[in-house]
C-alpha positions as CSV (number, residue, x, y, z in Angstrom):
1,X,-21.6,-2.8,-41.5
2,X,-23.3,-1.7,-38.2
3,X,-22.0,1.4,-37.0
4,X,-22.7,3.9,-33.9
5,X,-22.7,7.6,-34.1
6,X,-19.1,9.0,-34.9
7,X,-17.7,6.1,-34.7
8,X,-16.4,6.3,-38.3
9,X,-12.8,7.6,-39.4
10,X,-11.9,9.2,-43.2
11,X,-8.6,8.8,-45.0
12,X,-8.4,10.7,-48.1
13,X,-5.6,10.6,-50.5
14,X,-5.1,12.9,-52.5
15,X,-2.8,12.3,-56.0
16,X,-1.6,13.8,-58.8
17,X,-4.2,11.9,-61.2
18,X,-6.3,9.4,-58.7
19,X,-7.6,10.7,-55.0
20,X,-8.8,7.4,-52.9
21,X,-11.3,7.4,-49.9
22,X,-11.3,4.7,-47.1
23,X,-13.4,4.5,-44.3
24,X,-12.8,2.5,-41.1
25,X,-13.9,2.0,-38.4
26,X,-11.6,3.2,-35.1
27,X,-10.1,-0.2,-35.1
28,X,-9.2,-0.3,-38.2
29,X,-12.0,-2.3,-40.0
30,X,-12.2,-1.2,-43.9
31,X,-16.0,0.1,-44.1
32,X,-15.9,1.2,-47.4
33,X,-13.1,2.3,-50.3
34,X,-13.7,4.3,-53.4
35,X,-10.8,5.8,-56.2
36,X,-12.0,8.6,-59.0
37,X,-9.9,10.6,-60.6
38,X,-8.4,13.6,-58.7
39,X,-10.0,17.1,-58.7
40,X,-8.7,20.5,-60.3
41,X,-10.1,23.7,-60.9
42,X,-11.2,26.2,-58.4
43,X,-11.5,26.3,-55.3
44,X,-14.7,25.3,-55.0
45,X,-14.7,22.8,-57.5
46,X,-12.2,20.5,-55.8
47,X,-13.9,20.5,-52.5
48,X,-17.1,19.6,-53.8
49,X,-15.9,16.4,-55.8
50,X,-13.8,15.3,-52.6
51,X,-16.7,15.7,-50.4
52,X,-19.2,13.9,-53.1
53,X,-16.8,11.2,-53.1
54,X,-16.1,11.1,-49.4
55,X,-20.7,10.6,-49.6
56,X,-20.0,8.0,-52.1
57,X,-18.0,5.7,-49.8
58,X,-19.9,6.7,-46.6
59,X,-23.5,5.4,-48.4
60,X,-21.4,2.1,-49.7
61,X,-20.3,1.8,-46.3
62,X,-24.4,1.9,-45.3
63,X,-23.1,5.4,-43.4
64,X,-24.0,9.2,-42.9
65,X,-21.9,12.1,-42.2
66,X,-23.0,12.0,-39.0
67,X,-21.0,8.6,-38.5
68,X,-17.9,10.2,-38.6
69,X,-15.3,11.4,-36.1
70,X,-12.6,12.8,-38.2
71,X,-11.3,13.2,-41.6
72,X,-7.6,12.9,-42.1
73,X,-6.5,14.4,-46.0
74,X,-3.1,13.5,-47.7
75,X,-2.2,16.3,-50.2
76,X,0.9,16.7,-52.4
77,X,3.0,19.9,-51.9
78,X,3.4,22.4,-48.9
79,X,0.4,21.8,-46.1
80,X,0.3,23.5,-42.9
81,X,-1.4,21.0,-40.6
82,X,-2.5,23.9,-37.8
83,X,-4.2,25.6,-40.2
84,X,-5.7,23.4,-42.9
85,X,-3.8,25.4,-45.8
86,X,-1.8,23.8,-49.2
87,X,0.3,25.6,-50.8
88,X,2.9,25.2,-52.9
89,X,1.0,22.2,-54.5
90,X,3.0,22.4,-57.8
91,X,1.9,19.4,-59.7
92,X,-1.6,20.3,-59.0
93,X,-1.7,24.1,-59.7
94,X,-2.8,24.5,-56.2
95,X,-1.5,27.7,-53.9
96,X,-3.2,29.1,-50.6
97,X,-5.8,26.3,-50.7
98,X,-7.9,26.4,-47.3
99,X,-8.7,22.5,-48.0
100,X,-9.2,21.7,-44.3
101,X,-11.3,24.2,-43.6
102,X,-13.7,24.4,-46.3
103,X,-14.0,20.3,-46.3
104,X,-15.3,20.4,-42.4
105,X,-17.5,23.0,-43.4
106,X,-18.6,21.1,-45.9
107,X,-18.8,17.4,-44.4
108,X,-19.8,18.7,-41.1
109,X,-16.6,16.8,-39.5
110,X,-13.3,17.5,-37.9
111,X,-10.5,17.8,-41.2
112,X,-7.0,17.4,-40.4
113,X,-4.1,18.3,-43.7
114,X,-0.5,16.5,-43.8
115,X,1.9,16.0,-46.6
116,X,0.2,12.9,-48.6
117,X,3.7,11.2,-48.4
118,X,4.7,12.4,-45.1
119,X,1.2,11.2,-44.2
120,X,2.2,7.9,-46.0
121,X,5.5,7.5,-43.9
122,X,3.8,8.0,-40.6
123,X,1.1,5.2,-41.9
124,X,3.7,3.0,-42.6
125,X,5.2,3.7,-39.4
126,X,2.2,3.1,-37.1
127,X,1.1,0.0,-38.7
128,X,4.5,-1.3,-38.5
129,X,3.8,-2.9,-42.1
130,X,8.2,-3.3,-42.2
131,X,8.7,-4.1,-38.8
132,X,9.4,-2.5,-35.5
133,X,11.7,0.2,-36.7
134,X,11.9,3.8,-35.3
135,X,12.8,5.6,-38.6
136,X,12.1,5.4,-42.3
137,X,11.5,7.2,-44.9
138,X,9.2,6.7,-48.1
139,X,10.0,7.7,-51.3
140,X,6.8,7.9,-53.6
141,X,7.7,8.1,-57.2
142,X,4.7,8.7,-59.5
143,X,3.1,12.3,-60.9
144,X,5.7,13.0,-59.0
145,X,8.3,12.8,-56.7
146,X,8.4,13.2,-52.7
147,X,9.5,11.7,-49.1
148,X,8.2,11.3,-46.2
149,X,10.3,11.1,-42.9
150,X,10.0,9.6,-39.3
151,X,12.5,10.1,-37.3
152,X,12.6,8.2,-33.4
153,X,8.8,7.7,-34.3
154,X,8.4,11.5,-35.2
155,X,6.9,12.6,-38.2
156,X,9.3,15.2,-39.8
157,X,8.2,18.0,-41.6
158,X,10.8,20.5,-41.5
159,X,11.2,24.5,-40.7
160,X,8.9,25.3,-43.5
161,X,6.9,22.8,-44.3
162,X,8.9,21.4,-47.4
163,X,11.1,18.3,-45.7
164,X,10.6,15.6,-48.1
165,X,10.4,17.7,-51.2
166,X,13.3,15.2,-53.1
167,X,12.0,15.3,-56.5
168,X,12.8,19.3,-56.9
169,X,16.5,18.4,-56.1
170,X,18.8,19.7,-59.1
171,X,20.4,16.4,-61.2
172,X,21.0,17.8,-64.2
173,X,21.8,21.3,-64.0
174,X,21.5,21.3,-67.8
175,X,18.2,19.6,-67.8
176,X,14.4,19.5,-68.7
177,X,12.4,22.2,-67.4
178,X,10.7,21.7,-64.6
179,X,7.1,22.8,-63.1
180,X,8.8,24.5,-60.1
181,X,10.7,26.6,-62.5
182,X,14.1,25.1,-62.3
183,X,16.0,22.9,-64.8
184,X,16.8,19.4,-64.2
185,X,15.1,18.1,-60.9
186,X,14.6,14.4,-59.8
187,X,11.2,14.5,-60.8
188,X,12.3,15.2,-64.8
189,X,14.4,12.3,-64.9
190,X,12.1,9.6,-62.7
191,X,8.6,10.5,-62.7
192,X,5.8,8.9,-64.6
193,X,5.4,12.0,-66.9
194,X,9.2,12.4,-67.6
195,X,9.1,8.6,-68.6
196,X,6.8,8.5,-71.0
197,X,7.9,11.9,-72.5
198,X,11.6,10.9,-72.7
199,X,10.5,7.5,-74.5
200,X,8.3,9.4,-76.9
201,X,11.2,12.6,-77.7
202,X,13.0,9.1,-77.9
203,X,10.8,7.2,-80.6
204,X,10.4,10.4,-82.6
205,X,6.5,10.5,-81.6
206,X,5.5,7.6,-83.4
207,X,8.2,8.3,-86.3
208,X,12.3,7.2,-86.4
209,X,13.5,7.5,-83.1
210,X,17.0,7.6,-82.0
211,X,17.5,3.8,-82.4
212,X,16.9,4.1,-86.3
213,X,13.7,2.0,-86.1
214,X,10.2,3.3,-86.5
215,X,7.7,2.9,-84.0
216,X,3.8,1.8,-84.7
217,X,1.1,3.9,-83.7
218,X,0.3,1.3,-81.3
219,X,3.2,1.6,-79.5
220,X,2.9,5.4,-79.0
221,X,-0.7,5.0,-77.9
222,X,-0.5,2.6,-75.4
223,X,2.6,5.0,-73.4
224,X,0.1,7.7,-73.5
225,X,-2.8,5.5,-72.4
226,X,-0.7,3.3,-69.8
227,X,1.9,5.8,-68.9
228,X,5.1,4.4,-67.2
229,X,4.5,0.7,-67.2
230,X,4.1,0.3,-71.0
231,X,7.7,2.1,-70.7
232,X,8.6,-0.3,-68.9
233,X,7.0,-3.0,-70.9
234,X,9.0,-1.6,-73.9
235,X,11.8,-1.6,-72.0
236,X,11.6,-5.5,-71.3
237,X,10.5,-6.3,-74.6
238,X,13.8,-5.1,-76.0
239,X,13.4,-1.8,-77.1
240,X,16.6,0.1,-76.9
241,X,15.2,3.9,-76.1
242,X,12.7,2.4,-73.5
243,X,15.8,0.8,-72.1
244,X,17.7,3.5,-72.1
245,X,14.9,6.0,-70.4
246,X,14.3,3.3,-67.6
247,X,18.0,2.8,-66.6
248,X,18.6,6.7,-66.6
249,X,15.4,6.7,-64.0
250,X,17.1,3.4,-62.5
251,X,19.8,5.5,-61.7
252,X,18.3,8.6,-60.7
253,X,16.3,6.6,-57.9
254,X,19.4,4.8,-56.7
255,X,21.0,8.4,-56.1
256,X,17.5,9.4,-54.2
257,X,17.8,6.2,-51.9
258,X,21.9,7.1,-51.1
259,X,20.9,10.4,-50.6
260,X,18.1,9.9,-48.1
261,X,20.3,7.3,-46.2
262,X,23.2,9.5,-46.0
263,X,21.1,12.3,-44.9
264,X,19.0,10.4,-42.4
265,X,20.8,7.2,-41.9
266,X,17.0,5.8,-41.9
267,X,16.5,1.9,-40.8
268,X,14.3,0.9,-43.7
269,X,13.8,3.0,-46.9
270,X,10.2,2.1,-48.7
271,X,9.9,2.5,-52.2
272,X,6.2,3.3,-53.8
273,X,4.0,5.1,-56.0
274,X,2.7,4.6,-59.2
275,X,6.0,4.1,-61.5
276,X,7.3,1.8,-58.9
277,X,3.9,-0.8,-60.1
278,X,6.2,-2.0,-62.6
279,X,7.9,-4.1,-60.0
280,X,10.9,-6.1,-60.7
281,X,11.6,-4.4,-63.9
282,X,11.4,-1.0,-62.0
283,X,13.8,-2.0,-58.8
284,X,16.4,-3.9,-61.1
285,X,18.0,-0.6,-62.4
286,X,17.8,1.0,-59.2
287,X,19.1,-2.1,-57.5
288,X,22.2,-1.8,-60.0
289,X,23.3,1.0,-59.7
290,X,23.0,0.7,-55.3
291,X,25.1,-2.2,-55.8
292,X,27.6,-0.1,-58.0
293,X,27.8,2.7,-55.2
294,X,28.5,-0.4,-52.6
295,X,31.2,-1.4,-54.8
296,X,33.0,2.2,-55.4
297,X,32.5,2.9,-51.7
298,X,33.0,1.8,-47.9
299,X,30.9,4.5,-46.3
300,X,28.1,3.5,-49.1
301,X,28.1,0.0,-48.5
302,X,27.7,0.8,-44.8
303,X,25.1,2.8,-45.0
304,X,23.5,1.1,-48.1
305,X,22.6,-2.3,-46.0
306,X,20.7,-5.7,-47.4
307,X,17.5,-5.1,-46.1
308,X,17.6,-1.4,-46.0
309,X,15.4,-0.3,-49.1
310,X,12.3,-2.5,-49.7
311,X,9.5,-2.5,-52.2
312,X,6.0,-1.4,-51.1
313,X,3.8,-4.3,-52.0
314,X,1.2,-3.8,-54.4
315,X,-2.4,-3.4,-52.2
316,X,-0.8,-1.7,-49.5
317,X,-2.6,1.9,-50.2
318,X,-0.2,3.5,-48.4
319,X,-1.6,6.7,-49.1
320,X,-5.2,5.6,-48.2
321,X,-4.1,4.6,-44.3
322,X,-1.6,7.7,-44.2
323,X,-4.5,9.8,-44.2
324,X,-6.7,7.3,-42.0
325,X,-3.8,7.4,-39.6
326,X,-3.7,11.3,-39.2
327,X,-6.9,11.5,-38.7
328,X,-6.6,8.6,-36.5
329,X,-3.7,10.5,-34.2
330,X,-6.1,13.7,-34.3
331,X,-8.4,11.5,-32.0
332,X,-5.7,10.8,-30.2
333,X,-5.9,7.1,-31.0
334,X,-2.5,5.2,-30.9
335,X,-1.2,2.2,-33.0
336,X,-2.4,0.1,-30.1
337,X,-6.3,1.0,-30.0
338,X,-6.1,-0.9,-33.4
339,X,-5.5,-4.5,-31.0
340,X,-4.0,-6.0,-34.4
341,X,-0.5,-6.8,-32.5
342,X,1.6,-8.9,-35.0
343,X,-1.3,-8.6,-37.7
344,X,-0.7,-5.2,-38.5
345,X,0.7,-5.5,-41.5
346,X,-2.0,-8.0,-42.6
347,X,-4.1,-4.7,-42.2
348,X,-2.0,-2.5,-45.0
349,X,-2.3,-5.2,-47.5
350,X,-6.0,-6.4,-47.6
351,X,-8.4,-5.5,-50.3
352,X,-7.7,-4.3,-53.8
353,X,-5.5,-1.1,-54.5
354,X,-7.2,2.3,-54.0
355,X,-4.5,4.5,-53.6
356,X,-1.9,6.1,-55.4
357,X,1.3,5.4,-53.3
């Protein structure tokens, strides 16, 4: 691909297991992708393996540093976009992180921080990849759990930084401990990690689990190998605790979606991330138990409409064009520089999977 002197732009994604790089052009022409497995350590550490794959994609892409315009980075936990700073980034071990900062310094390029699912929503929003609606919100259920808001077209990020921050909600007072330091969030019930450890406390760790049968080695290895989808799988296929683990999530989700619309009274809730892969056998206890809250209740099935929730289609890399989008905005470059019209949502879904939402 030709390209002129900072004419490039740089979404990173940052996840709790995979970080993805896209580069495009300022239209919105995919120059390059790549996906490796997400950083930790020090300081120093982590901005070095962003930065070398950030180089990775640029020389795939037949492209320098000195190509680009602006880096836009989507990073889980509390950023503050003025300053460049994550902190609070619990499933990462990550507090008072200058990641902005230290990224320019070290790419040479103008870094902008948001929220990697805030950063998702407002992607999602620009690209208009559900239509011409004014406010959604995403729900991204994977390492962990979060949401991302936009309200009238505004991205919302609260009076501290922490709108969106779902999965640390309290379900069951009584509950699993929790990274944050409280018992029972979202996040223990319906992330990948609480899946695949509930079906293993479940199975007895390879021994007689709860449903009087004994599982194989096999079995065991392939949850810890596959995570969340061989939960899933298992879950399909029969097995009684897999079941019983993926309609408990089912659930948990269904009360994220009511509480979201309740609290936002959104026009389209998007459902993505990693767990959510499974596809039908994901939404179908979610989908029951919505349908039970219709039932019980007048004000749910108002707010709970047909078309209100959908599922983000696999390829989208919602994550990926969040963080091309902010760094996008910080150019000052609107939806409509992209000259896609009606195609945008062709954009979002072209190409193979990179990202983690």
């Amino acid at each position: 691909m030709t390209t002129t002197t900072r004419d490039l732009v740089v979404g990173i994604d940052v996840g709790g297991t995979k970080t993805a790089v896209l580069v495009s052009d300022r239209f919105g022409a995919v120059a390059a992708r790549a996906v490796g497995p997400t950083a930790l350590g020090a300081p120093d550490v982590v901005v070095e393996r962003i930065a070398v794959a950030v180089e990775g994609a640029l020389s795939e892409a037949g492209a320098t540093i000195a190509d680009i315009a602006a880096i836009g980075v989507g990073v889980p936990g509390r950023v503050d976009p003025a300053s460049g700073v994550v902190t609070l980034a619990v499933n990462l071990g990550w507090h008072d992180l200058p990641l902005g900062s230290r990224l320019a310094e070290r790419l040479g390029a103008p870094t902008v921080l948001e929220n990697d699912v805030r950063a998702a929503a407002l992607g999602l929003h620009r690209r208009r990849v559900f239509g011409a609606v004014e406010s959604l919100a995403f729900l991204a259920i994977g390492t962990g759990i979060s949401s991302g808001v936009v309200l009238d077209g505004l991205l919302h990020r609260g009076a501290n930084g922490l709108a969106g921050e779902i999965g640390h909600v309290i379900i069951e007072p009584d509950g699993t401990q929790c990274a944050c330091g409280n018992r029972g969030c979202f996040e223990t019930v319906a992330a990948g990690p609480a899946l695949i450890s509930r079906t293993l406390a479940g199975w007895g760790a390879g021994g007689n689990g709860r449903d009087g049968a004994a599982h194989a080695e096999s079995d065991v290895t392939r949850v810890r190998e596959i995570g969340a989808a061989a939960v899933y799988a298992a879950a399909a296929a029969g097995d009684p605790v897999a079941r019983d683990v993926v309609d408990a999530a089912g659930r948990a989700i269904a009360w994220g979606i009511h509480l979201l619309a309740l609290a936002y009274d959104v026009e389209r809730i998007v459902i993505g991330g990693g767990v959510s892969h499974a596809g039908d056998a994901f939404m179908t206890p979610v989908r029951l138990q919505l349908d039970r809250y219709r039932a019980s209740s007048s004000l749910a099935a108002e707010v709970l409409l047909p078309d209100l929730v959908q599922l983000l289609p696999a390829g989208a890399d919602a994550g990926a064009w969040g963080a091309v989008t902010i760094a996008r905005e910080s150019l000052g470059l609107g939806s409509e520089s992209l000259g896609l019209g009606s195609e945008l949502p062709a954009l979002a879904l072209q190409g193979r999977e990179v990202g983690h939402v």
